[in-house]
N, C-alpha and C positions, 0 to 999 in steps of 0.2 A: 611741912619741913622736909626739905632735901639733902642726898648725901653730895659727899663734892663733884661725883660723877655729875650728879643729873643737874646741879647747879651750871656746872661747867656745860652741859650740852644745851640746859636754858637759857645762860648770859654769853655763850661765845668764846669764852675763857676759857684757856687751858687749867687742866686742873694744878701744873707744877707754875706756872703764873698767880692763879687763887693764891694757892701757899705763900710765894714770894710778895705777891702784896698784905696779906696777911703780917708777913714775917718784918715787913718795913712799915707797919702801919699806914699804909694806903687806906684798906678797908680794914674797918674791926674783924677782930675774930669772933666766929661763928659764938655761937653755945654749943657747950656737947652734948652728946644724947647720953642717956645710962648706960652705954656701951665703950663711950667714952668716945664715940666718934663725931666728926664736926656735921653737925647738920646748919643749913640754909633755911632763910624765911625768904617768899617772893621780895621783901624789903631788901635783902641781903643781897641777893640775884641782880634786883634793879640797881644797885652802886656797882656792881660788877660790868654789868651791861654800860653802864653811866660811861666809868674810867674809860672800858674797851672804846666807846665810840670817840670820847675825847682824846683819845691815843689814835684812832683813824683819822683823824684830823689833822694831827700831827700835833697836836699838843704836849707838852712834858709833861710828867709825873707830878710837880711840884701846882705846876697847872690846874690839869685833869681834879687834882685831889683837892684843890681850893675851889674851885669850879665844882665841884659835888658838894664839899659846905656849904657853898653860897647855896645851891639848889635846895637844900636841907631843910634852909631858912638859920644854920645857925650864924652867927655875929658876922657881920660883915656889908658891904652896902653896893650899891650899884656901879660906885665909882672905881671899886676892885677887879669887879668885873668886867669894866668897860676899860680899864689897864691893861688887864690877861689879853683882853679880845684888838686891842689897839697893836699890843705887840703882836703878836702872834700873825697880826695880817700884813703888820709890815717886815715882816719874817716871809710870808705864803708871797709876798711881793718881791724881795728879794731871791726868793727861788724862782721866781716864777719868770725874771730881768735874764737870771744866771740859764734857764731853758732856754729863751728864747735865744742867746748868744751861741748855745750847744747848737740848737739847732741853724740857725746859721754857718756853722761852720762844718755840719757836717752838708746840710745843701752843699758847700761849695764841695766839699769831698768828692759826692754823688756826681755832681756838674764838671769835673774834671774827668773823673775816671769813666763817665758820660764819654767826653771830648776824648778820651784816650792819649790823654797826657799825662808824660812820663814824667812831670814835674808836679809835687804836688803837694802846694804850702804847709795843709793840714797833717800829713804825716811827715814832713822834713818837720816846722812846730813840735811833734811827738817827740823829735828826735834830741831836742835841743835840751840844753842842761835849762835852760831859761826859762820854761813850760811851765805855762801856768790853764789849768781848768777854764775854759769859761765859764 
């Protein structure tokens, strides 16, 4: 059993993070020790590590924390999981469209100011009330 320092430097987790999914029921809360303080089981540590990695992913909250049920084994079935993982890619795809247009436009940026032209769509675009992100 761990206190939330050493949990926190086993799982990656900040410890004012621990607290806050604690505090929203992400992960159960700990057991306390007869001191009254929250101690960690490696089981406890591994849901922590779990969330943080499906948060690197970019996965949400609501995600990440059904994606640890299902890991659990508790209720739920493959076709939940194969929902979470359907969106979420066609999520990483949509970001991934919206890069590739960023970088296109900043190539042309680079490629003007290259050429030393003093005209230069991407930053007059900056300028305009009409602007939109690629």
């Amino acid at each position: 059993m761990f206190a939330i320092g050493e949990a926190s430097r086993r799982s990656g987790v900040s410890v004012e993070t621990i607290r806050y999914y604690e505090r929203e029921g992400i992960v159960p809360r700990p057991s306390l020790s007869a001191n009254g303080r929250r101690v960690y089981s490696d089981i406890e540590i591994g849901r922590l590590r779990f969330i943080k990695r499906c948060r690197e992913l970019g996965f949400g909250i609501p995600d990440a924390t059904a994606l640890l049920e299902f890991s659990e084994g508790a209720d739920g079935n493959c076709d939940e999981v194969h929902e979470v993982g359907t969106t979420h890619l066609a999520s990483v795809r949509r970001k991934i469209s919206e890069l590739k247009r960023l970088e296109a436009a900043l190539d042309e940026l680079v490629a003007n100011c290259r050429l030393g032209s003093t005209s230069c769509p991407l930053l007059e675009e900056l300028k305009s009330e009409e602007f939109q992100a690629p």
